[in-house]
Backbone as CSV, one residue per row, in Angstrom:
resi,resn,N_x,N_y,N_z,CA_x,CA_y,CA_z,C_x,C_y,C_z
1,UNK,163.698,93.645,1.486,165.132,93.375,1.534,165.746,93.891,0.236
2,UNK,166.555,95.003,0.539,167.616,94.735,-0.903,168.704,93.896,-0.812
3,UNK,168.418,93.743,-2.535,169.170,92.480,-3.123,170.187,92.998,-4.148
4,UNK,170.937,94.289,-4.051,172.177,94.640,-4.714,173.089,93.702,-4.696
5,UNK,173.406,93.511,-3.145,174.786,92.558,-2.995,174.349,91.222,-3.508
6,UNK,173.126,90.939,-3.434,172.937,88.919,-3.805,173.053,89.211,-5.260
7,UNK,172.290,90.455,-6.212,172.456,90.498,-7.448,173.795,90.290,-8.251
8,UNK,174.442,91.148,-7.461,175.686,91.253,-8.008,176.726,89.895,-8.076
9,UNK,176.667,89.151,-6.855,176.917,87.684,-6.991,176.413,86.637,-7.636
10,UNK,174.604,86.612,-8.094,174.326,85.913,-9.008,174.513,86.478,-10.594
11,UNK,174.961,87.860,-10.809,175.461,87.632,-11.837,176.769,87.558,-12.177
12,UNK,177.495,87.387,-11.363,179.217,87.259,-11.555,179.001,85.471,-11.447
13,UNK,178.040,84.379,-11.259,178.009,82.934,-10.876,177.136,82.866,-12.349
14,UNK,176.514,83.747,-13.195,175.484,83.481,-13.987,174.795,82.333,-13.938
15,UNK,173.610,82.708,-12.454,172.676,82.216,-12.102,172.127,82.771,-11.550
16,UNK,170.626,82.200,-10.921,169.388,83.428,-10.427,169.986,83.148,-8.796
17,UNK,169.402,84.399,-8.016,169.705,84.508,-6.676,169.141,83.380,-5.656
18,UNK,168.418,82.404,-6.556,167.799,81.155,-5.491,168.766,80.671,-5.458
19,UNK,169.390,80.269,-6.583,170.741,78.830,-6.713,171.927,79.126,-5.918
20,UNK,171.727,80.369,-5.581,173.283,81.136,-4.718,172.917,80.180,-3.472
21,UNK,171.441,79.912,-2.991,171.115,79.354,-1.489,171.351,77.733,-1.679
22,UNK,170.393,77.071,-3.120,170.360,76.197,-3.025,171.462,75.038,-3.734
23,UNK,172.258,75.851,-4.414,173.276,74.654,-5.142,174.381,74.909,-4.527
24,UNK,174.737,74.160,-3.434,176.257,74.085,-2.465,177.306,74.555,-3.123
25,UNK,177.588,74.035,-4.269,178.839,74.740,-4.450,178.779,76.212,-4.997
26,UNK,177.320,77.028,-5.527,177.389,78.109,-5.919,177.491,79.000,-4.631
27,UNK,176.782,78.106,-3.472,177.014,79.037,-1.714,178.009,79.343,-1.264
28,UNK,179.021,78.195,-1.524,180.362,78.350,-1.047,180.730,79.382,-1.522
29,UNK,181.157,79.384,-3.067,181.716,80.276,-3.707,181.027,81.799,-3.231
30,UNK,179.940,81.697,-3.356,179.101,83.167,-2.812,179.867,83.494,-2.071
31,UNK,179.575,82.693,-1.010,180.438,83.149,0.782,181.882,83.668,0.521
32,UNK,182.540,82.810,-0.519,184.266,83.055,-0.532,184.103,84.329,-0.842
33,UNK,183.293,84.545,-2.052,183.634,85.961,-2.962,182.789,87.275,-2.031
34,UNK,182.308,86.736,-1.246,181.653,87.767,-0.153,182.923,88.577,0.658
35,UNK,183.682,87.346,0.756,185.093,87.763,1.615,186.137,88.259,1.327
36,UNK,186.341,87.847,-0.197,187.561,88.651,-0.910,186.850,89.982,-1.440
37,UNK,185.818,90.217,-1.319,184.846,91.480,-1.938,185.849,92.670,-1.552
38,UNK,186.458,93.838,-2.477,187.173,94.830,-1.772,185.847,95.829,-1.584
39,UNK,186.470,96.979,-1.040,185.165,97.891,-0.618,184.017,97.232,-0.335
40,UNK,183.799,96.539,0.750,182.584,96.074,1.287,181.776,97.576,1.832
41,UNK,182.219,98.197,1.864,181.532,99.573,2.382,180.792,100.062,1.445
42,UNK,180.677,99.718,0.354,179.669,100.206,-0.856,178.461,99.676,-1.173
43,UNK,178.265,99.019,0.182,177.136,98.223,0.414,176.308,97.990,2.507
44,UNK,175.353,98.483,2.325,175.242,98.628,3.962,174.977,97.628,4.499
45,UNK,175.946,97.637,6.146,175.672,96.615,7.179,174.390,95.639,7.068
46,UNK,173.115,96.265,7.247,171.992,95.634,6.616,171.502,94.663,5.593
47,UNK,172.042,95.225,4.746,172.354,94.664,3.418,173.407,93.198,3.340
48,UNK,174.520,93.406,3.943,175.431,92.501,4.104,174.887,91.068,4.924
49,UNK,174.199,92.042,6.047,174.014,90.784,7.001,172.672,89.974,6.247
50,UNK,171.705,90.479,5.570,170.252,90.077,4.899,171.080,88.898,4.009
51,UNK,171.826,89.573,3.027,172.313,88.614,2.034,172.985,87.318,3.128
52,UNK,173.609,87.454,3.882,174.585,86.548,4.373,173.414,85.217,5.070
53,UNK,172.329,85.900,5.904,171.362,85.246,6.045,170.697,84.251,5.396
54,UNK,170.684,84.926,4.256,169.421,84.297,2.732,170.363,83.179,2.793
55,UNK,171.904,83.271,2.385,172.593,82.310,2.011,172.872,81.396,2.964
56,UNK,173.299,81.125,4.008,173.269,80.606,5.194,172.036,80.274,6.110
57,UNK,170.978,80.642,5.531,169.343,80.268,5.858,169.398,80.590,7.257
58,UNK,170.050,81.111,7.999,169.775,81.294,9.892,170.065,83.072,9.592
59,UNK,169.854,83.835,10.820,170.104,85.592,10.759,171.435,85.530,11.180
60,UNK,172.101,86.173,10.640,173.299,87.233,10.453,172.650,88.626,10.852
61,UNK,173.813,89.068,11.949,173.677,90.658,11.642,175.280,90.923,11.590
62,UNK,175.778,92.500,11.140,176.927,92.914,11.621,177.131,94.205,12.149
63,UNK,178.244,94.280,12.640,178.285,96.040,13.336,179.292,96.690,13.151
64,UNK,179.972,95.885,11.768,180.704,96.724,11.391,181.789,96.003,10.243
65,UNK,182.258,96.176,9.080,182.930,95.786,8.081,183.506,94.697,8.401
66,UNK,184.765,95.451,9.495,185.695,94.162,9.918,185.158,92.907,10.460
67,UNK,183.856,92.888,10.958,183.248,91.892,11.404,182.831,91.470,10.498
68,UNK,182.359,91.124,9.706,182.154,90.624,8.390,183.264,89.858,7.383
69,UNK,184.219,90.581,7.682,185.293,90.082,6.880,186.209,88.901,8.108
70,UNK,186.226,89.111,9.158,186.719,88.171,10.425,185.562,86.382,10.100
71,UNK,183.968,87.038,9.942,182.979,85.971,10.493,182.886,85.284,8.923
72,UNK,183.389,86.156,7.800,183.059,84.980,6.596,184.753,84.817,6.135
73,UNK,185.919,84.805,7.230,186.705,84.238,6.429,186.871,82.491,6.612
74,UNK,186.161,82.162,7.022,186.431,80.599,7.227,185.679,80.142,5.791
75,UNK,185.122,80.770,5.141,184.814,80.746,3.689,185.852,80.120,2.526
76,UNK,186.929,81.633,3.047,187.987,81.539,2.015,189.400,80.301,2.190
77,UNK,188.980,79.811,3.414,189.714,78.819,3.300,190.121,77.736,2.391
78,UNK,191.945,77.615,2.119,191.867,76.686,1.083,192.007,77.241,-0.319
79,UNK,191.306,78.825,-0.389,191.317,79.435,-1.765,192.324,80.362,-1.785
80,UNK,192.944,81.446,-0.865,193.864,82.492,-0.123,195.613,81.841,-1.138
């Protein structure tokens, strides 16, 4: 699995990529900042859905950007 996209979120949370899964409020935030992410395209479908998985512990896939940004905006709720 690459871990660009989880990297890049545990170091913008400065913490390791476990705590993104296991400390609730660092998940949330993951998920939010997954959603406000601009250019999600600089990172592949694959990639997106693996990370989204890890964090949400069940499989994610996607088939395409906008789906991604539709299925994690219930994330950003509350923060917008």
């Amino acid at each position: 699995m690459k871990k660009e996209l989880l990297e890049c979120l545990a170091k913008k949370a400065h913490t390791q990529i476990s705590n993104l899964r296991l400390v609730p409020h660092l998940k949330w935030a993951a998920l939010r900042d997954l959603y406000c992410m601009k250019h999600k395209e600089q990172y592949p479908l694959k990639e997106w859905g693996e990370a989204v998985s890890y964090l949400l512990g069940c499989t994610v896939t996607f088939n395409s950007y906008e789906e991604i940004t539709n299925s994690l905006k219930p994330f950003s709720l509350g923060w917008e």
